[in-house]
N, C-alpha and C positions, 0 to 999 in steps of 0.2 A: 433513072439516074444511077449512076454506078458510083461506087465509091473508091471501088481499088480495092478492095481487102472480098477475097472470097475465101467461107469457110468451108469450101470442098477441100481444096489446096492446105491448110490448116490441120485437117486430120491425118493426111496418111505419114506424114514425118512421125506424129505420136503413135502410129499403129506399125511402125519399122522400128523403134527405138524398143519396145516394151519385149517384141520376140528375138532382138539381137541380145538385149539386157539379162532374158531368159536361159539363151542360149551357154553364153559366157558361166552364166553360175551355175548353169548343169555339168559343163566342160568341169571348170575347176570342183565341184563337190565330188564329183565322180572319179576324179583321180586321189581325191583324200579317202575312199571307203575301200577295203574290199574286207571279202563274207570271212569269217572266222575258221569256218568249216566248208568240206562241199555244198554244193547247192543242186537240188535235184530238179530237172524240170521234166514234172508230169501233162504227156499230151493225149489227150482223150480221143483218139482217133486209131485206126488200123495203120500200122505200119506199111513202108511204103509211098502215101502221100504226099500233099505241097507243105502240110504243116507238121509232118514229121520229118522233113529235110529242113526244113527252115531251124526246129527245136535242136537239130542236131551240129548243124551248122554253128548255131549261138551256144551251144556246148564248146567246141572247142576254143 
């Protein structure tokens, strides 16, 4: 017997609401901060690399 009510269908609306709710309050905190001073970012690898383009990239 079925009843009409499936708690598959029930979870994923709560599981789309929590990372959009997330999202939203990283947007707006992130535009109220910035660093006092520079900020250095040390990358432990040989220059050159996919994660010393990447580091340099998020520099500018």
């Amino acid at each position: 017997m079925s009843t009409g009510y499936n708690r598959r269908h029930a979870r994923p609306s709560a599981a789309l609401i929590f990372p959009l709710l997330a999202a939203i309050h990283a947007a707006t905190t992130e535009a109220l901060w910035k660093p006092a001073r520079k900020v250095e970012i040390i990358v432990g690898v040989s220059p050159g690399g996919g994660n010393v383009l990447t580091a340099r990239s998020l520099q500018k």
